[in-house]
N, C-alpha and C positions, 0 to 999 in steps of 0.2 A: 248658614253658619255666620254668627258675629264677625266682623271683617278684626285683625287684629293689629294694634298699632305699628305702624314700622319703627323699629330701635334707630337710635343714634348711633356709633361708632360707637362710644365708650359703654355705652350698656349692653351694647349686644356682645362687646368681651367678656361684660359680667356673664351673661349669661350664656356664653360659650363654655368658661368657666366651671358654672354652676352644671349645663349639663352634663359636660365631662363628667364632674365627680360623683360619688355615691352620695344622694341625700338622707338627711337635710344635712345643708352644708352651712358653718358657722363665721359668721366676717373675717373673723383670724382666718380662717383657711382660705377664704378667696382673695383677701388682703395679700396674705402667702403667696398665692399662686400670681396675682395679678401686678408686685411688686417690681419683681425681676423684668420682668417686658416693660411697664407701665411707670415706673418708679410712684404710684399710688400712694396715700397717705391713709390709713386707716379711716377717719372723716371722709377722705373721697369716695373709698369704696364704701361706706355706710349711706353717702349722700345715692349716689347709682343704685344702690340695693334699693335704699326707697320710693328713688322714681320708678323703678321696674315693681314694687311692689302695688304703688297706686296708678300704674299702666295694667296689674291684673297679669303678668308674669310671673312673679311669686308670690307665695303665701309665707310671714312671719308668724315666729312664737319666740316667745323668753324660756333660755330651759337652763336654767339656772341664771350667771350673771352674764350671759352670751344671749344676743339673738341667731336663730337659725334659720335657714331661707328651704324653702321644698319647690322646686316650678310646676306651676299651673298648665302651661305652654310648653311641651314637648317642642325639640328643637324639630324631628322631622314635620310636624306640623307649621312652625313658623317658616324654615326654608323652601315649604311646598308654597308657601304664600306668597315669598319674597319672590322667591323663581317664577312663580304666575303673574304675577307685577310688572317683574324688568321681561317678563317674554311680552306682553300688552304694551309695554310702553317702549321697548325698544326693537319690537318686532310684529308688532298690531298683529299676534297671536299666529304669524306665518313661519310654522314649520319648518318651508324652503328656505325663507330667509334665515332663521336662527343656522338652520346647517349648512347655510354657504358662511356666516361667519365663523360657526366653527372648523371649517372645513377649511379656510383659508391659516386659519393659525396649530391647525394638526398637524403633528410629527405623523412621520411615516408608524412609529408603533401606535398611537395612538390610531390611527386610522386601521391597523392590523385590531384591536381592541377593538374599537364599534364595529368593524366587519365582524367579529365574531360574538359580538351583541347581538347582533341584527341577527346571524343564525340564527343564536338560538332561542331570540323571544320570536320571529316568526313560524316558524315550523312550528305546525299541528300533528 
């Protein structure tokens, strides 16, 4: 599988964004969305839409006097990649060690939580 670029902050809002909503989603409405958190500028978020569009994250069209964005890149697919990334690079792929970090910043429910993961993805 093509390795797929890692986002910068500001785009991978866009496209947090983007996958939230139902597509195709048109720059007013991410503009909309990314306004309040982001205080974004319509150009800004137009400029982000087009790096992510020639990174091969979304696909453009004109549909009337709006452009509209569709993603290429489902999010569970880029998160599987990011998370494969930082577990190699900040845990050279060791299991044990990923869960002695997590395991040191788990609250008691959360650890009540993966206890009852671990049930029940092991039982056959």
């Amino acid at each position: 599988m093509k390795k797929i670029p890692q986002l910068p902050d500001a785009e991978f809002t866009i496209m947090q964004i983007v996958w939230e909503q139902p597509s195709p989603i048109s720059i007013n409405q991410v503009t909309a969305l990314a306004e309040p958190e982001r205080g974004w500028t319509v150009q800004t978020v137009y400029t982000l839409l087009a790096r992510l569009v020639e990174k091969g994250f979304l696909y453009t069209t004109k549909q009337g006097r709006e452009r509209i964005y569709t993603p290429l890149i489902s999010q569970d697919v880029y998160l599987n990649q990011e998370t494969g990334r930082f577990f190699q690079k900040f845990h050279k792929n060791s299991v044990p060690g990923l869960m002695n970090a997590l395991f040191k910043r788990a609250s008691k429910e959360d650890l009540t939580e993966i206890e009852a993961w671990l049930k029940e993805n092991t039982e056959e």
